[in-house]
MIBARO-829486 format. One record per residue (C-alpha): residue number from 0; residue in three letters; y negated, x negated, z negated. Coordinates in steps of 0.1 Angstrom, whole numbers, plus 5000, padded with zeros to 4 digits. Layout:
<recs>
  seq  type     Y     X     Z
  NUM   ALA     Y     X     Z
...
</recs>
This chain:
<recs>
  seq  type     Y     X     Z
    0   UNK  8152  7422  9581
    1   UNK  8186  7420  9575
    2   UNK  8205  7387  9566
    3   UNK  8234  7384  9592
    4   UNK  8241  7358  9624
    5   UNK  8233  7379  9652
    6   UNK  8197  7385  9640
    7   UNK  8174  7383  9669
    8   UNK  8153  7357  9655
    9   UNK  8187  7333  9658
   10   UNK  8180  7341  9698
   11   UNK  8144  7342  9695
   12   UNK  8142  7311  9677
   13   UNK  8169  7288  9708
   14   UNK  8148  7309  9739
   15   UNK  8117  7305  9728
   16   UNK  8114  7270  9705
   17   UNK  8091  7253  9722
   18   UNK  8063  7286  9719
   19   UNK  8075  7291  9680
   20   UNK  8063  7257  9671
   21   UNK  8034  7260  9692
   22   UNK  8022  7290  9674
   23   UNK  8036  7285  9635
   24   UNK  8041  7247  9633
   25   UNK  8015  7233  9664
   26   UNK  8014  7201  9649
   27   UNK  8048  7191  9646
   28   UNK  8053  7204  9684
   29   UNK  8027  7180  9695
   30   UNK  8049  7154  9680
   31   UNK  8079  7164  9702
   32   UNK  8091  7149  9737
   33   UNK  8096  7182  9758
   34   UNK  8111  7166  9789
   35   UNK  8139  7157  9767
   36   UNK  8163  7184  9758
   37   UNK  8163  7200  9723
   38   UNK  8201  7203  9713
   39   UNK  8208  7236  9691
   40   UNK  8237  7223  9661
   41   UNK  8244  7263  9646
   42   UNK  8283  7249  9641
   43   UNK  8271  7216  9629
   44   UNK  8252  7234  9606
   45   UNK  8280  7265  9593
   46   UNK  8298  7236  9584
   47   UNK  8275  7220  9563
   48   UNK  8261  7250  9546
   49   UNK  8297  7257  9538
   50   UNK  8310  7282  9511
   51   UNK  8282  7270  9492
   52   UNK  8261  7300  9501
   53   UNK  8283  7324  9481
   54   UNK  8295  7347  9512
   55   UNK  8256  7357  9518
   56   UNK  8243  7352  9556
   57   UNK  8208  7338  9568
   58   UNK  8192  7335  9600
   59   UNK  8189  7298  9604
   60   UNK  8188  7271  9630
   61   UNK  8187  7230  9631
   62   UNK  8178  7214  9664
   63   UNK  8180  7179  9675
   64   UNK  8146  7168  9694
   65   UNK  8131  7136  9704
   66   UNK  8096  7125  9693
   67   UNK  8067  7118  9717
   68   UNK  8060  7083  9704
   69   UNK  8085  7067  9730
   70   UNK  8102  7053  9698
   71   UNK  8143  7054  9705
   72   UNK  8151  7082  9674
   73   UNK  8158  7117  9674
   74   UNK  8143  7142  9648
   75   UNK  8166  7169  9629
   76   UNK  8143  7202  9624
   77   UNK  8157  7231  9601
   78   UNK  8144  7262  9604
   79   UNK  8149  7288  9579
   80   UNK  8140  7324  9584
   81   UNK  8141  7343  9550
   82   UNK  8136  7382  9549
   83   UNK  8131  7391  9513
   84   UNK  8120  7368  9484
   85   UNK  8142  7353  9465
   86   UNK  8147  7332  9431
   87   UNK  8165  7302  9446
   88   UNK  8152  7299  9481
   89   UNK  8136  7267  9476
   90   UNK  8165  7250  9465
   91   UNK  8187  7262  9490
   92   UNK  8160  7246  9514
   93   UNK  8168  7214  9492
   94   UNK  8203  7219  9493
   95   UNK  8203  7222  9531
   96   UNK  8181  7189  9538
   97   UNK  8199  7168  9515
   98   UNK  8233  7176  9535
   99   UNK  8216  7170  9569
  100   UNK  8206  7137  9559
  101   UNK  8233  7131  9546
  102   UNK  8255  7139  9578
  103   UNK  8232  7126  9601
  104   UNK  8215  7097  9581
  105   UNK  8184  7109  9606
  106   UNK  8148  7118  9593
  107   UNK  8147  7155  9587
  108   UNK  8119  7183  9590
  109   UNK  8123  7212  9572
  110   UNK  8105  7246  9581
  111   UNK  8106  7279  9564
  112   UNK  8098  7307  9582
  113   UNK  8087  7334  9558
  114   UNK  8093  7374  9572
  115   UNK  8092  7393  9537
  116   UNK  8058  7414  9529
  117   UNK  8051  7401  9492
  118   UNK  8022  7384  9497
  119   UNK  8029  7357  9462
  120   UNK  8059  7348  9477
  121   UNK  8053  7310  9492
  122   UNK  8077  7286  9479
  123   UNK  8066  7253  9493
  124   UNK  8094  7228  9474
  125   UNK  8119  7220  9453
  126   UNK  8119  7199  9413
  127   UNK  8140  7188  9391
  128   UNK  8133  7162  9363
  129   UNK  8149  7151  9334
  130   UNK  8147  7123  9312
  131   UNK  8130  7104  9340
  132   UNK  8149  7107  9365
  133   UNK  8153  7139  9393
  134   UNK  8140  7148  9427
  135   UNK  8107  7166  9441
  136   UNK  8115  7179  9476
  137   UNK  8089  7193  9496
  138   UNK  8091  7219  9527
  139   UNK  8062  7232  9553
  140   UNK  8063  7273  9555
  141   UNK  8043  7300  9574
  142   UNK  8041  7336  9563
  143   UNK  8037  7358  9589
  144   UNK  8023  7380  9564
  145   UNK  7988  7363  9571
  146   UNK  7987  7367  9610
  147   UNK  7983  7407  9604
  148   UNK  7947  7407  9606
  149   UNK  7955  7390  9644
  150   UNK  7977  7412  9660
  151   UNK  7951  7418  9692
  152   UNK  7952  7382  9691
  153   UNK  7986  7378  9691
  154   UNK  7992  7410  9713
  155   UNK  7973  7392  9740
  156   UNK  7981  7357  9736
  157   UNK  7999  7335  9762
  158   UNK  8025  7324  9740
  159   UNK  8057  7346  9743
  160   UNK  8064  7341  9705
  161   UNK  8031  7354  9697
  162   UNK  8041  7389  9710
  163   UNK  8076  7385  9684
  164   UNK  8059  7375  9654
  165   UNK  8036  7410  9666
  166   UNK  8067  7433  9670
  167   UNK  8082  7420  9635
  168   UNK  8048  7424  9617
  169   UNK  8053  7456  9632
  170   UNK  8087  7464  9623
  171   UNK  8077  7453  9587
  172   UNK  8048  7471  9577
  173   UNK  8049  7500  9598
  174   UNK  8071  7530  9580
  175   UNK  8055  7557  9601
  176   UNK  8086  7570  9626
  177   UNK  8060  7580  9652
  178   UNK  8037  7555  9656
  179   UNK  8067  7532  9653
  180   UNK  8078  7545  9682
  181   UNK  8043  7544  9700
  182   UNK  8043  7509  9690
  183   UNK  8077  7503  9703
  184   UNK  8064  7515  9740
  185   UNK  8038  7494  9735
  186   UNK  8056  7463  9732
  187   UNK  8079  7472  9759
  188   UNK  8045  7475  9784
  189   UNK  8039  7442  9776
  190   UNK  8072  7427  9781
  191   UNK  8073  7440  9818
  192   UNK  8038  7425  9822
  193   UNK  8046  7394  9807
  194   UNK  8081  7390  9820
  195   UNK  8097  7386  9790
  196   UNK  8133  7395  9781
  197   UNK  8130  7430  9768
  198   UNK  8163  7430  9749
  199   UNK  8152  7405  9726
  200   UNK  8118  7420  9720
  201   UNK  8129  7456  9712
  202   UNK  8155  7440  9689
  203   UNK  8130  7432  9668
  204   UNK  8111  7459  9670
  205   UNK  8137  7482  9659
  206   UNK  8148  7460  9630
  207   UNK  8131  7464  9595
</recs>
């Protein structure tokens, strides 16, 4: 997948938030008050990501949601979606939640979604000690690597993002133009039936 703002997942991930949690992250959406609106910060969060980044692009999103326990506080969840693996990843993750808190001063959850096919690579935090003193930073991730021995499941499922995570696994691992393209009418099939937005869906597909 490539690393630019106008990847699919960027609209995949605002449409369908609710299912995306349900399916990668169920327990922190149980945690979440869904009669209250989830508020999408992408500018908030350009600005704090800054030139830091060195001029490279990632698909990312942080959302403002309000937990379940009737307490009167709003939750900050980043979402990362990273394409290839790479050497510093983790501590741009770090990098990232230690500016949202900072801007915010609000408890922050930090997800990595995880789109690459290298099986060994799962970064799951961030350290760095010396002398006694440093910080260990930790962040939850799913590799949708290990949902390709479910793809009837998640061909069939009722949850919309299911049927995404199946047309990237496909875009991903499948190099054969043909059955590609098989796949691809596939997918569309099952958008009409499920009533899905088809643009978004064959976005995905089409993207390796």
């Amino acid at each position: 997948m490539s690393e630019d703002l106008d990847s699919p997942w960027k609209e995949a991930l605002e449409v369908f938030f609710q299912p995306f949690l349900q399916l990668l992250f169920p327990d922190i959406e149980a945690l979440i008050d869904w009669r209250q609106p989830v508020a999408f910060l992408d500018k908030e969060l350009q600005k704090i990501a800054g030139a830091a980044e060195g001029g490279r692009r990632y698909v990312d999103k942080l959302a403002r949601v309000r937990l379940l326990d009737g307490a009167e506080h709003w939750l900050l969840i980043h979402t990362e979606v990273q394409g290839e693996p790479q050497r510093d990843f983790a501590e741009r993750m770090y990098r990232y939640y230690s500016r949202i808190r900072e801007r915010y001063q609000l408890p922050v959850i930090s997800l990595a979604v995880l789109t690459d096919t290298q099986p060994g690579f799962r970064p799951e935090g961030f350290s760095s000690h010396i002398a006694g003193s440093g910080v260990t930073f930790r962040f939850r991730s799913c590799k949708l690597l290990d949902f390709q021995a479910d793809m009837d499941e998640l061909l069939h499922s009722d949850n919309p993002f299911a049927l995404l995570v199946a047309a990237q696994l496909s875009a991903k691992l499948i190099r054969d133009g043909r059955q590609r393209a098989d796949n691809l009418i596939g997918f569309y099939r099952m958008v009409i039936r499920k009533r899905l937005d088809r643009r978004l869906i064959g976005r995905q597909v089409l993207r390796s």
